[in-house]
Each structure stands twice: as C-alpha cells, then as structure tokens.
N, C-alpha and C positions, 0 to 999 in steps of 0.2 A: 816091836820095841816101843816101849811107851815116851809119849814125850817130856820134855821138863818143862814144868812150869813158866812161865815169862813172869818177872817181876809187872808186879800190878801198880800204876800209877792210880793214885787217884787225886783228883782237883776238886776248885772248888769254883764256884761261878759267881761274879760281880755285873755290876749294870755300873757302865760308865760315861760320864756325860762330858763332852767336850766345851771349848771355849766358845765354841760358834752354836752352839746348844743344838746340837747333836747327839743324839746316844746309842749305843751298842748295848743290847742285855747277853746275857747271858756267857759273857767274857772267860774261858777257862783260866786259872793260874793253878799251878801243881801244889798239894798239899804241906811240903816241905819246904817252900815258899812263904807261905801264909804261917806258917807256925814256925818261924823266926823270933827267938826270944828278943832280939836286940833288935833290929830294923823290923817289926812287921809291916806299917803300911809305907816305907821306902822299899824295902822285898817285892811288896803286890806292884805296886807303881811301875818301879824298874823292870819289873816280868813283863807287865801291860806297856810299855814304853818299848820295850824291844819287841816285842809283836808287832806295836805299830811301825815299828822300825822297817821291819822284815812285809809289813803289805805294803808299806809305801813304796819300796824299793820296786815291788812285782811287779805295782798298777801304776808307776811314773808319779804319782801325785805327793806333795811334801805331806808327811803327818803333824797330825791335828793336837794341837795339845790339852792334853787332862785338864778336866779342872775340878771335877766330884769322882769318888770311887765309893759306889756301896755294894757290899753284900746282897748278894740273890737269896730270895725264900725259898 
C-alpha cells in the first residue's frame, strides 16, 4: 500500500545578531510566518523569540535578546 504524502514545510533562514553581539546564522522560520501580510518582521521576531524561548529553557541559561534580523542568501 502506498504511503500519503506528509505535508511539506518549507522555511526560510535569517542570521541574527544579539545585543551582546553575538550571532546565529542560518536561523529556520517556517514560510507562512514570513509571508504575513500584516505583521511580517513581528511574525519572524516572534517565531525567533520563541525558539529562543524554548533553548533557553533546555540549557538553564536566560535568552539573549534581538537586536538585528536579516535575511540569509
């Protein structure tokens, strides 16, 4: 029997630079995020923001706050 498809996610990747000037490249946000007609860069922020959320919580240490979000090539 054949299987069904999985819905395909696809993302998009940012490089973001924190207040202590720190960076992370290569940052996933899901493409339904990013193409938010009304909030787009509070959508990415907020996505990026809750991720940090969720490794700060794993690794004990408080998250770091945004201070640039750009677009990866």
């Amino acid at each position: 029997m054949a299987k069904k498809p999985t819905a395909r996610t696809e993302f998009v990747f940012f490089n973001v630079t924190y207040e202590d000037g720190s960076q992370k490249s290569n940052r996933k946000v899901p493409l339904e995020v990013v193409d938010d007609p009304y909030d787009g860069e509070g959508a990415i922020r907020k996505a990026l923001e809750e991720q940090d959320r969720q490794i700060s919580e794993r690794s004990g240490l408080p998250p770091l706050m945004i201070s640039k979000i750009v677009r990866a090539k």
